[in-house]
C-alpha positions in Angstrom: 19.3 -14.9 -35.9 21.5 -11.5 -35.8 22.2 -9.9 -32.7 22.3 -6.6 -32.9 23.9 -4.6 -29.2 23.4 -1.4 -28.1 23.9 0.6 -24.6 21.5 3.3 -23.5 22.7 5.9 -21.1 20.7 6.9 -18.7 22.1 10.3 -18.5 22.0 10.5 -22.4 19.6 13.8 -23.7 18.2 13.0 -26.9 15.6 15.3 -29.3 12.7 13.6 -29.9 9.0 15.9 -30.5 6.4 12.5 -29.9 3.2 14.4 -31.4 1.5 11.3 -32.8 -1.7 12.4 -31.4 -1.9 16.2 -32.4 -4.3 15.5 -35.6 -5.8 12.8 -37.7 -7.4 12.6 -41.0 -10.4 11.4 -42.2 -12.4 11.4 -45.9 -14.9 14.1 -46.4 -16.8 15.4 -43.2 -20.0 14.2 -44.8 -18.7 10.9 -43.9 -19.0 11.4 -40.3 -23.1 11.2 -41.1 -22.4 7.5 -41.5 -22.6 5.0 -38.4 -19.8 3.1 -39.2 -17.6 6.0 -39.5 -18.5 6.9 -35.8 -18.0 3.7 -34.6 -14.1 3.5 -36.4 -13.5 7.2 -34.6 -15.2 5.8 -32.0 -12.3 2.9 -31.7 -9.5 5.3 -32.6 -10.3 7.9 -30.1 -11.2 5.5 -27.2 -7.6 3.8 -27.8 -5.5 6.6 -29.2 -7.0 9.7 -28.9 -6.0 13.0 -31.3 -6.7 16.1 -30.6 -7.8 17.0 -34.1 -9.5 15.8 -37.2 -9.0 17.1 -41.0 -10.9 16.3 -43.9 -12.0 17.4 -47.3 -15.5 18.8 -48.6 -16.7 21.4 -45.7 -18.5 23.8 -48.5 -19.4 20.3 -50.6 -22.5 20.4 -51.8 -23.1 17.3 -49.5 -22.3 19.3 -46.4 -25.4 22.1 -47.7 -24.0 25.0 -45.9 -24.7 27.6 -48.6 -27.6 28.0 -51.1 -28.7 30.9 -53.0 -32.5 31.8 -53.9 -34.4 34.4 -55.8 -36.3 37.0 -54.1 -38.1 40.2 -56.1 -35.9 39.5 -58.9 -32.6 39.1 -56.6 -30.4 36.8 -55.9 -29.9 36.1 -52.4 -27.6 33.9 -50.1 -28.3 31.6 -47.0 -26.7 29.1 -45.0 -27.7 25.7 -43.9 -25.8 24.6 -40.6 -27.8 21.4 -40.0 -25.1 19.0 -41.2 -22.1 21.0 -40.1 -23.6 20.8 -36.7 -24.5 17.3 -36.7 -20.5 16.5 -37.7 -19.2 18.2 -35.4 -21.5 17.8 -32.1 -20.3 13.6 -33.1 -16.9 15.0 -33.3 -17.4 16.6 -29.6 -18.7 13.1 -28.0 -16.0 11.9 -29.3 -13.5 14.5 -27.8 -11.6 15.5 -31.2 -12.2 18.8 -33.0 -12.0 19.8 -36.6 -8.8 21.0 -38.0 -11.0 23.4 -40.4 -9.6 22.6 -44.3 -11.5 25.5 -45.8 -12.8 23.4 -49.3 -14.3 22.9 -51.9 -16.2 25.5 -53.5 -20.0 25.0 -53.1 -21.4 24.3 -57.1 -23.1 27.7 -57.1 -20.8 29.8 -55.7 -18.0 28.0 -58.5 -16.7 29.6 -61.2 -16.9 26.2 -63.2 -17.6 22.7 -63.1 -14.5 20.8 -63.0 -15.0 18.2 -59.6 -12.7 15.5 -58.1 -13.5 11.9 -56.9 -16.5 9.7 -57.5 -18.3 12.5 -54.6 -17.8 15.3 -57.1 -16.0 18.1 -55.0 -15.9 21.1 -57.3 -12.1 22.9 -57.4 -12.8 25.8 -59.2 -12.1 29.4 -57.8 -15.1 31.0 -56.7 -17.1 33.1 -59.0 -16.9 36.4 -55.9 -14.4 36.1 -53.7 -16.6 38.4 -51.2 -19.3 35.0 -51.5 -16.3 33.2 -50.5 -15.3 35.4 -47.3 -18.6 36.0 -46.3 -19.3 32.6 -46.3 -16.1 31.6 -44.4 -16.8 34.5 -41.8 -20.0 33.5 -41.1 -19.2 30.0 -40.5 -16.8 30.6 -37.6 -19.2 33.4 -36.7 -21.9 30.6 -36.1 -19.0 27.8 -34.7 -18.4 30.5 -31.9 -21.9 30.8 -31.1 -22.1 27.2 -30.9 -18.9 26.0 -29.4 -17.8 28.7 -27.8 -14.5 30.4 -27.1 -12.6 27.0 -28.2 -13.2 27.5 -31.5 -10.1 30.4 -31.4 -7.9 27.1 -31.2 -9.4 24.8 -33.7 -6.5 25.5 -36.9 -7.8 26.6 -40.5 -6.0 25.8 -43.4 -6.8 27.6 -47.0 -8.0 24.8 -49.4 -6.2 21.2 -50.3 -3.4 20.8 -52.6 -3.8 23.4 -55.0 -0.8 22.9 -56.7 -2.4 19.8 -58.5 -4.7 21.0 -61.3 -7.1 17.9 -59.9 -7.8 19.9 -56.8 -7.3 24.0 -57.9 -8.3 24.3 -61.7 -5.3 24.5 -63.5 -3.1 24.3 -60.9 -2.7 28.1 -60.8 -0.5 29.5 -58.5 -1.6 33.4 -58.5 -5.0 32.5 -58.3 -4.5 30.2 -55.3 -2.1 33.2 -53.8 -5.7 35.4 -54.3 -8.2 32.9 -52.5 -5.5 32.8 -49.5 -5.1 36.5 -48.8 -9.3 37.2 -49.6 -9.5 34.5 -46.9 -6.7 35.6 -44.6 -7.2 39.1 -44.5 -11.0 38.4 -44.1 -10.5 36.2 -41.1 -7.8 37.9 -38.9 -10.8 40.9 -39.8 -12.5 39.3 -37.9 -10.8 38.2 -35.3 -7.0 37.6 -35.1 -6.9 34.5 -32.5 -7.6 32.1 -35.4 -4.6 30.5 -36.7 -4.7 30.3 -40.5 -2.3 28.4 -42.6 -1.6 27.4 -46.0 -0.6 26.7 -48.7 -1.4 22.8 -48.3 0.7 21.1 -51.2 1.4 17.7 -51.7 4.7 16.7 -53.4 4.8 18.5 -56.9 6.5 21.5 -57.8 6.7 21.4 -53.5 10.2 24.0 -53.1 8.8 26.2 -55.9 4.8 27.0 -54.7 6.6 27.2 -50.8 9.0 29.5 -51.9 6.4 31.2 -54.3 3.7 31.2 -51.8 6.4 32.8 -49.0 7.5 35.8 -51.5 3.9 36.4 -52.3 3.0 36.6 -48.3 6.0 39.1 -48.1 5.1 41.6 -50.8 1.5 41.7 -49.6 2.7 41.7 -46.1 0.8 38.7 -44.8 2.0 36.4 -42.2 0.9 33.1 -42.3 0.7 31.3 -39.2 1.3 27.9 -40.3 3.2 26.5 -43.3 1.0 23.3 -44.4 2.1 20.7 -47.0 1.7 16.8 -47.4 3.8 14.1 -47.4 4.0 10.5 -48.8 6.7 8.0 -49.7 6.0 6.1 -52.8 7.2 5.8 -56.2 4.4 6.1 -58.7 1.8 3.1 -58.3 1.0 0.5 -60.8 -2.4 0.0 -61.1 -3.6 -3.8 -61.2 -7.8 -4.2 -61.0 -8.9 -2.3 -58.6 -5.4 -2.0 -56.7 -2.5 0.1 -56.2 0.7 -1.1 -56.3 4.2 0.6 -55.2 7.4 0.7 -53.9 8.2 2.6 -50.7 10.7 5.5 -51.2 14.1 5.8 -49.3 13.4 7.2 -46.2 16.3 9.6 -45.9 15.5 11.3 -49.2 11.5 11.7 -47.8 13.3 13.3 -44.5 15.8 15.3 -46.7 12.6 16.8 -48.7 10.8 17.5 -45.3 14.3 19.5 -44.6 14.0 21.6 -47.4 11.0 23.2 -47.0 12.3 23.8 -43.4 15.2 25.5 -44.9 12.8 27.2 -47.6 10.9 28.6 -44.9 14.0 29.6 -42.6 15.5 31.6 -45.4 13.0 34.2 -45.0 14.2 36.4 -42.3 10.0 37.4 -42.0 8.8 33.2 -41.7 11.9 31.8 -39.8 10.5 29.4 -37.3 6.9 29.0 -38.5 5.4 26.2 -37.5 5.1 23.7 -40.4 2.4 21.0 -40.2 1.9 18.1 -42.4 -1.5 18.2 -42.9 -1.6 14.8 -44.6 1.2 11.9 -44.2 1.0 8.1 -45.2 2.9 5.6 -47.3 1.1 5.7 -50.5 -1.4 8.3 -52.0 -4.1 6.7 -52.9 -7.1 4.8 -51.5 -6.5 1.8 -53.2 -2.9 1.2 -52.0 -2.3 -2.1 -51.1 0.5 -1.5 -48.9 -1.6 0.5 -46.0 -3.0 -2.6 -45.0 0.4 -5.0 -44.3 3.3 -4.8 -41.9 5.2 -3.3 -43.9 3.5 0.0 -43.7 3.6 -0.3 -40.1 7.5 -1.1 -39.5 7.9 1.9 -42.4 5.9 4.6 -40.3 7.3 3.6 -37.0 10.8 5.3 -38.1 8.6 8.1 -39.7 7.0 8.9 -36.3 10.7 8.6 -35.0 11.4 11.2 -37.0 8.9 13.6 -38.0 8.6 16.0 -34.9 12.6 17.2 -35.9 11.3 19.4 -38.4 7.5 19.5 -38.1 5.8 21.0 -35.2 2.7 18.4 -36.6 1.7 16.0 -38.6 -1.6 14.5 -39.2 -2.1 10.8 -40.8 -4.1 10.1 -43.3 -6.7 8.4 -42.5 -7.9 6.8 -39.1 -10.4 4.6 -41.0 -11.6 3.2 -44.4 -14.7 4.7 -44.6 -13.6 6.5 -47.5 -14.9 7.3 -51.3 -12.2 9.2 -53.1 -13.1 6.0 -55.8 -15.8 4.9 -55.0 -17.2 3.0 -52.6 -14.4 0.0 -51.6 -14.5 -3.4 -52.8 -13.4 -5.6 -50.4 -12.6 -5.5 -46.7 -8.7 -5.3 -47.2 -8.5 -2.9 -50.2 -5.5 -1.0 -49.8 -7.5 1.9 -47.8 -5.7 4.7 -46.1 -7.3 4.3 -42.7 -5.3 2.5 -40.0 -8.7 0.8 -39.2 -10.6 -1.3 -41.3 -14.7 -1.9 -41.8 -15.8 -3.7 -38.0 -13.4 -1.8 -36.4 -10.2 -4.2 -37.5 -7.3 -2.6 -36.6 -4.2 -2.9 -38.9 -0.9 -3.2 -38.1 -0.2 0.7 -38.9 -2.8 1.5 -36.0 -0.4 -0.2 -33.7 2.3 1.8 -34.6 0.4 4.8 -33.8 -0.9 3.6 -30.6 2.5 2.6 -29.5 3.8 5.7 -29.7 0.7 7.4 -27.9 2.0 5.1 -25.1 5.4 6.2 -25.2 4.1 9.6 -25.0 2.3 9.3 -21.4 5.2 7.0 -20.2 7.6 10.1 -20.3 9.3 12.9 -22.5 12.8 12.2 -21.5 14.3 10.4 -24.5 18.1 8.7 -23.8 18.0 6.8 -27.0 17.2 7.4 -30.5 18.3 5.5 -33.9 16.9 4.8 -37.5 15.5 1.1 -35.8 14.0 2.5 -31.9 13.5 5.3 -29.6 13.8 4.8 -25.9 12.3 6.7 -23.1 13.3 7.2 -19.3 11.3 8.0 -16.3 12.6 7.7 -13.1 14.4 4.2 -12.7 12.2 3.0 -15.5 12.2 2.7 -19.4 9.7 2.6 -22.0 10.4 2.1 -26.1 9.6 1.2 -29.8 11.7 -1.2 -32.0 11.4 -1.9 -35.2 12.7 -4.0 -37.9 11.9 -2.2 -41.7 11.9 -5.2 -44.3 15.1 -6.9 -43.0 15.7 -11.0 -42.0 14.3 -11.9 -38.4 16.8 -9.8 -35.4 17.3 -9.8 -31.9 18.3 -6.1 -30.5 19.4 -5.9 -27.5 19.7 -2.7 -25.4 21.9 -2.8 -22.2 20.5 -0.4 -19.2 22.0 0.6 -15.7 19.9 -1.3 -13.6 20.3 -2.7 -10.5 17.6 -5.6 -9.2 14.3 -7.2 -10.3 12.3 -6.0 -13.4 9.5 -6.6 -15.3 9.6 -6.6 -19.0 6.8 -6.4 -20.8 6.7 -6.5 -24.7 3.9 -6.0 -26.9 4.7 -7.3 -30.9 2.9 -6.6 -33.8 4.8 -8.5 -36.8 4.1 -11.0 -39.5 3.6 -13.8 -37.4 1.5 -12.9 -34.5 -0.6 -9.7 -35.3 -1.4 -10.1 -39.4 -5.0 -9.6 -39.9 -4.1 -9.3 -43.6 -3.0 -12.7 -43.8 -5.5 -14.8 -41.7 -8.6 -13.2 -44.3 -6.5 -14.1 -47.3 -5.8 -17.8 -46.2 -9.9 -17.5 -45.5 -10.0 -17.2 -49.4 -10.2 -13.2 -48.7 -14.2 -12.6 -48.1 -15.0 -9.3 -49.9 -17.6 -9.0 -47.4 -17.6 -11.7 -44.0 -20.1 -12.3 -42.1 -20.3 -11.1 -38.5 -18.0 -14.0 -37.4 -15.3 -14.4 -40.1 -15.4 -10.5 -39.2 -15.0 -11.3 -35.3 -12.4 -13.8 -36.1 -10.4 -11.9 -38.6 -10.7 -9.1 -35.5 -9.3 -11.6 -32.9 -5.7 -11.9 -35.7 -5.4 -8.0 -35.3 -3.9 -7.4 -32.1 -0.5 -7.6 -30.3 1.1 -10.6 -28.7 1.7 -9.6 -25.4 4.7 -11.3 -23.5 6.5 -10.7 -20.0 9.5 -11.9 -18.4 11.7 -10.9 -15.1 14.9 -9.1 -15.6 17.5 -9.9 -12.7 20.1 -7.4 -12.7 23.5 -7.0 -10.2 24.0 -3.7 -11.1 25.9 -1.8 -14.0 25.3 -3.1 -17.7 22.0 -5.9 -18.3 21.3 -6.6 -21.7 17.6 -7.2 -22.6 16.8 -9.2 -25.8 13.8 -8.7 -27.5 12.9 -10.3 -31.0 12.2 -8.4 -33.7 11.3 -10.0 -36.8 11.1 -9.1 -40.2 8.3 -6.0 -40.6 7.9 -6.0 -37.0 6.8 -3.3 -34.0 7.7 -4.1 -30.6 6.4 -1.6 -27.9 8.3 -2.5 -24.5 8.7 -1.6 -20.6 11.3 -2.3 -18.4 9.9 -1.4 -14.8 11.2 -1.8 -11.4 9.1 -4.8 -10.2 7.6 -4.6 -6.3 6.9 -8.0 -6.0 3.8 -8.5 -2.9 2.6 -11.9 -3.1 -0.3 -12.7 -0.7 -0.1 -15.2 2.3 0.6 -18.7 1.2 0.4 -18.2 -2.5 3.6 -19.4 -4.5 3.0 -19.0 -8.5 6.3 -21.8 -9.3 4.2 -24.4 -7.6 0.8 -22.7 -8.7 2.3 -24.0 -12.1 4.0 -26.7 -11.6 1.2 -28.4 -9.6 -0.4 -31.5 -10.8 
């Protein structure tokens, strides 16, 4: 097994922006009607806990917030908050609020009839862009009313990927550049503390709508106050049955795109420093992507979340659970589904990854160590980090720290081996849908192997070995240990007794 050495000084001063827990996303807010949808947010908030929540369809038909009716020959408009209210009050138990992605267009305010996924979602422009704004308006008009002064902070973003002719019909630039200053102007109208951002691509044509989007804000003199876009790292997927499969892109050429629209942005003396959030990020793009569900993805992301703060002030994963019906309704328990939880509240390795770096965030913000395989935190005499190992044969790495005297190490590992719910409901003969105790037992395979050991250290450079192995995540602490045993009790012959 290769040992790979490294020192971390104490003194060192490294960048590192940990906002793992800023936002997470979710399928369409209609969703969150469902009990097992609560009881996945539920789990991800109690362990985790983001701030913010992001998902498709608020103006879906399934939602019901707008309807028009006839009245002495007119046609007149009214809105329907009972859903809305019922999301977001769960959202509010839960402590997370709703990063507000203002989509789709209800079916009769549209302009047409093309819809996306098996939920129908209509992408069409609206058919009066004063419907639109009115609507929009009114909305935050009633959120106030309901939620209070808050609502100022919850972000709004213009629509979802309208550079794919999927999601805005005919993937038309100046008509997208129309529903985000009707919407804009009509909201700082309003009231100006709401943060509005746009213009939410994914990765097509990404430097052209930016730029595009940023010359149009200029001539109409509009200033955005977040740049959204998406971000995902595969090649395109093969499709096999119902499954996705496809290989993970380099990772410096996924950071070198993120770069560019932070140079894109920059280059405008009127945008330079505008926050950019990733409204979306994952491994692959769609729902049925095998990948989500292994190691892998969760060795991959850890150097993503290493890395994604440099350039983006957020960045929002996609999605915290599998309740989810882009293509329908899923298949099997393990189907390649975006969230980092599956159906009984399984956890996958990915939701480690995330809640590893949620820990690292209330250890400390001092970071004295940072490379394309761990981070490493300081506070006070002690030390927190993340290693990982992407794809490569079994490692040891071994940090060397300062340290003088007893202390504790304590590792928590999530690799092939010992955290692989994936694996253990395969070798079952994969169950499409197990009963409550293959789901309790495929549960019990899905967390971390927790190990601890004493450090002993004279003072000056102590290397501290921790296995890595192949697709692995290993969260550690290295903590001054105040040993206080009690009167008469000695653990070696506690365990050594017999």
């Amino acid at each position: 097994m290769t040992t790979q050495k490294f020192d971390v000084l104490p003194e060192n001063s490294v960048v590192f922006n940990n906002n793992v827990d800023y936002c997470v996303g979710t399928g369409r807010l209609g969703l969150a009607l469902t009990e097992e949808y609560l009881n996945e947010l539920e789990f991800v908030q109690d362990m985790i806990g983001f701030s913010y929540i992001r998902g498709h369809g608020l103006f879906s038909d399934d939602v019901s917030i707008y309807h028009e009716y006839e009245e002495d020959g007119v046609t007149k408009v009214e809105y329907n908050y009972t859903y809305i209210d019922r999301i977001i009050d769960a959202y509010v138990r839960l402590d997370i609020r709703p990063y507000l992605e203002l989509g789709f267009m209800p079916g009769k305010m549209a302009s047409g009839e093309q819809t996306i996924f098996y939920w129908k979602g209509n992408t069409t422009p609206p058919k009066d862009y004063k419907l639109w704004t009115d609507m929009v308006v009114a909305l935050l008009e009633h959120l106030i009313s309901r939620y209070g002064e808050e609502v100022y902070t919850w972000p709004i973003e213009v629509w979802n990927e309208p550079n794919l002719p999927g999601f805005w019909y005919k993937a038309d630039m100046e008509e997208y550049f129309k529903l985000f200053k009707e919407t804009f102007l009509a909201i700082k109208a309003f009231d100006r503390r709401f943060m509005v951002g746009g213009p939410a691509i994914c990765g097509v044509r990404d430097a052209e709508w930016i730029e595009g989007f940023l010359k149009f804000c200029k001539k109409e003199g509009l200033q955005p106050d977040r740049i959204t876009r998406h971000h995902y790292c595969v090649e395109f997927p093969e499709r096999i049955g119902h499954y996705d499969y496809s290989k993970l892109e380099d990772q410096e050429f996924r950071f070198a795109n993120l770069q560019s629209t932070r140079d894109i942005v920059d280059s405008f003396d009127e945008f330079r420093g505008t926050p950019i959030h990733l409204t979306e990020f994952s491994t692959s793009y769609t729902p049925k992507g095998v990948i989500h569900d292994t190691n892998i993805n969760a060795s991959y992301l850890a150097r993503q979340l290493s890395r994604l703060g440099d350039v983006n002030e957020a960045y929002s994963y996609w999605t915290f659970g599998d309740v989810f019906e882009e293509q329908g309704v899923p298949d099997s328990l393990f189907h390649g589904g975006f969230g980092m939880v599956a159906a009984g509240n399984i956890p996958k390795p990915s939701f480690w990854t995330f809640y590893f770096y949620k820990q690292l965030k209330l250890f400390g913000n001092s970071c004295v160590y940072r490379d394309d395989n761990a981070v490493i935190i300081k506070n006070g005499e002690d030390y927190a980090g993340i290693l990982w190992n992407i794809d490569e044969d079994d490692l040891v790495r071994e940090p060397s720290f300062d340290i003088k005297g007893e202390y504790t190490l304590i590792t928590m590992t999530v690799d092939e081996v010992c955290c692989n719910p994936l694996k253990l409901w395969h070798d079952m003969g994969e169950p499409a849908y197990p009963s409550d105790d293959e789901t309790d037992l495929i549960r019990g395979a899905a967390y971390p192997l927790t190990e601890s050991r004493i450090i002993r250290a004279e003072g000056g450079k102590t290397g501290v070995p921790v296995t890595v192995r192949k697709n692995g995540v290993v969260y550690f602490t290295l903590k001054a240990r105040k040993y206080t045993p009690d009167r008469g009790y000695d653990y070696e012959k506690v365990v050594s007794f017999h």
